[in-house]
N, C-alpha and C positions, 0 to 999 in steps of 0.2 A: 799637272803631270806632263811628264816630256811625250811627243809620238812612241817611242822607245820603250817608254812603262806602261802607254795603252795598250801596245804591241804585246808585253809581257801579261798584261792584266789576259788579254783577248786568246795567250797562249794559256793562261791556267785557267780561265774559263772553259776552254777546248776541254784540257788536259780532267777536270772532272764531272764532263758530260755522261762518263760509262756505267754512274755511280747509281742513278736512279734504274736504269734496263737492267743492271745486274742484277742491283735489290731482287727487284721483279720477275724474274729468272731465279733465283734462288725461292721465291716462294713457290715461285709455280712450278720447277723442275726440283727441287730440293738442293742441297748443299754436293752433293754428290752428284745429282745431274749438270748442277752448274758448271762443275771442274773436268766435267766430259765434256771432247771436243763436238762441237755444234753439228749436229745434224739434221737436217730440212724438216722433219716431225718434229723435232724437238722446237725449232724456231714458231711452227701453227699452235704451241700449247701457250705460248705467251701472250699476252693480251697485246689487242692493237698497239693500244700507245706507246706498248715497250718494246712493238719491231718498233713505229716511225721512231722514236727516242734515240733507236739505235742507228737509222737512216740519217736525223740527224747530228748525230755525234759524228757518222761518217762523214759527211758535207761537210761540217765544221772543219774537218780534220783537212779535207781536198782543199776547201779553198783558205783556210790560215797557213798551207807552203805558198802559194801564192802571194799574199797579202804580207807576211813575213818578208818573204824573197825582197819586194816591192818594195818593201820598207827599209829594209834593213840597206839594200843597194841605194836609198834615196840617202840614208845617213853616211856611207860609205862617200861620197863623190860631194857632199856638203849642203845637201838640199831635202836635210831629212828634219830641219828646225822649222821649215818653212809652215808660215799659218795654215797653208792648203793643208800640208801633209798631217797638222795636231788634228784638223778638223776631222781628216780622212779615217784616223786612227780610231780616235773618237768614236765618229759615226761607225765605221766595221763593229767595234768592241758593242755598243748599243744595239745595233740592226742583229747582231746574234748571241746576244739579250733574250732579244724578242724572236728571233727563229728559232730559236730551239724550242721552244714551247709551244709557240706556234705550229710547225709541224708535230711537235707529237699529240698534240691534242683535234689535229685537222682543222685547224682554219687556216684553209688554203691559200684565200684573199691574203692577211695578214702576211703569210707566209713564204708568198712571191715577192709581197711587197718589203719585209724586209733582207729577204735576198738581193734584192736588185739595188737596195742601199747600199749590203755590202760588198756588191761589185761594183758600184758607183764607186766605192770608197777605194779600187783599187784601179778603179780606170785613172781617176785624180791623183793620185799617186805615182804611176806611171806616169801619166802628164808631165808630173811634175819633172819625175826623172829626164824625159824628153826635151822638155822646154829648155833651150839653149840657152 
């Protein structure tokens, strides 16, 4: 796969992180609580892992306009084939693999640790775009 279709995989992996915190919200608020807008009691009846799920699906969401942006300018300007950048794609798309789970289940270790790969992956990228 090109960087371009990691990029795209690591955007539809984003796109149906919301699916399991809904579920989870619809048993525990019902179908009719679900479709009411979110209110701060409503959010302490859902069980842990379906806020952090939710926390991160947010994260995801913050740092793939970054990691996107990053990419997508590395292919604009002709530096988006480059080996660094498949690897970079790569490793993001993997490192929130394993974050997403990581944080909703609380293993916190794991779950710095695959944060910090995915912003590895966009520091490298950057770079890339940088390097003259």
């Amino acid at each position: 796969m090109t960087p371009v279709e990691w990029l795209a995989a690591s955007a539809v992996l984003t796109a149906l992180l919301w699916i399991p915190y809904v579920l989870e919200r619809m048993v525990s608020l019902g179908i009719v609580g679900t479709l009411k807008p979110v209110e701060p009691e409503d959010e302490l009846k859902q069980r842990l892992w379906a806020r952090r799920a939710k926390r991160a699906h947010y994260n995801a969401v913050e740092n793939l306009v970054v990691f996107a942006t990053l990419v997508l300018v590395a292919q604009v300007i002709g530096r988006g084939e480059d080996g660094q950048v498949l690897f970079a794609t790569q490793s993001y798309f993997w490192a929130r693999v394993v974050h997403f789970p990581a944080l909703t289940m609380g293993w916190t270790g794991i779950r710095t640790l695959a944060f910090l790969v995915s912003f590895a992956a966009q520091i490298m990228v950057a770079l890339q775009i940088f390097a003259g």
